[in-house]
N, C-alpha and C positions, 0 to 999 in steps of 0.2 A: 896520559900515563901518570901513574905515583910522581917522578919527580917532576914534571912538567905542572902540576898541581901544585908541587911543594915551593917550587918556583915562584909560581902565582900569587902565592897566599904569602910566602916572603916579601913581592915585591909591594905587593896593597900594603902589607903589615910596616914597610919600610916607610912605604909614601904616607901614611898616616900619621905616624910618628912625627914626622919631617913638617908637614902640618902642623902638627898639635906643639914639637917645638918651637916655630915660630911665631903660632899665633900670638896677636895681643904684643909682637913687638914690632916699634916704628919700622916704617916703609922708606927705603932710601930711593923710589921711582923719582928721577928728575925726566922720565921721559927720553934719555938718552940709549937705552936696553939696545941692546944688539945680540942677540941668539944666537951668532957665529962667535960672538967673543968667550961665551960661556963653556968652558968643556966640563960633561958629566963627571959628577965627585961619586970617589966610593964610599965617602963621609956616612957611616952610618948612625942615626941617632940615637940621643939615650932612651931608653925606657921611658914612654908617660906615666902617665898618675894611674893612678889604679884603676879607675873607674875606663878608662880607655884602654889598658892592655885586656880587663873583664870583657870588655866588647870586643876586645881583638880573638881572646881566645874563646869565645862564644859563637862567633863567627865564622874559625877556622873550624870548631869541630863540627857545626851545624854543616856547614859546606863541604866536608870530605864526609860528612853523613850523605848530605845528598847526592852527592858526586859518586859515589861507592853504590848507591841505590839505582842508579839510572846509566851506570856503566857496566851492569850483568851482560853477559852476553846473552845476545837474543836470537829466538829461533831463524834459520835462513828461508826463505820461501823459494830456493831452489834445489834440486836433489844434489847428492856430491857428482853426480854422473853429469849434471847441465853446469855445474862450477866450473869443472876442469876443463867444459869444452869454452864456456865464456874465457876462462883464465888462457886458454890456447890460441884462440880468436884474438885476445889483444895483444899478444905477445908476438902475431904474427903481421911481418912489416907489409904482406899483400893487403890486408883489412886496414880499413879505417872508420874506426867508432864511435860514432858521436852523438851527442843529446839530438833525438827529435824537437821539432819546435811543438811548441803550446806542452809541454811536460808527457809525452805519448810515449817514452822511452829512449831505448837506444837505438841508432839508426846504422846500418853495416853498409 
């Protein structure tokens, strides 16, 4: 979906940033790091340099280009008359439907 998307390209755009502000400064690893100590910041960064927000927003639109192209809705290869019985079939707790093995379909 649109904001699921929107989501996505916020969070890269966030962690990139976050990146590019700390690159190039000293590393305080003494090797002592504990991941349970750590709890996620809502710290968001500033803005990079120009040449990196250019790639960020080159990035975003190229990708909601794509993303907008290959999420059309596409034709079903089954009638509405075999949908509703499929849709009927799994809704009903007598049936149990499941992947065939070696990818042969579904199995009733």
């Amino acid at each position: 979906s649109k904001r699921s998307i929107k989501n996505l390209s916020d969070r890269f755009e966030r962690q990139v940033r976050r990146i590019a502000y700390f690159r190039g400064r000293e590393e305080t690893d003494d090797g002592n790091y504990n991941p349970s100590l750590y709890i996620p910041s809502d710290w968001d960064p500033p803005r990079a340099n120009d040449e990196i927000e250019d790639a960020l927003a080159a990035f975003r639109h190229r990708f909601t280009a794509c993303h907008a192209r290959y999420m059309r809705p596409s034709l079903s290869n089954v009638t509405p008359t075999q949908g509703k019985l499929l849709e009927t079939m799994q809704n009903n707790d007598e049936m149990i439907i499941i992947e065939a093995d070696k990818n042969l379909g579904a199995a009733i």
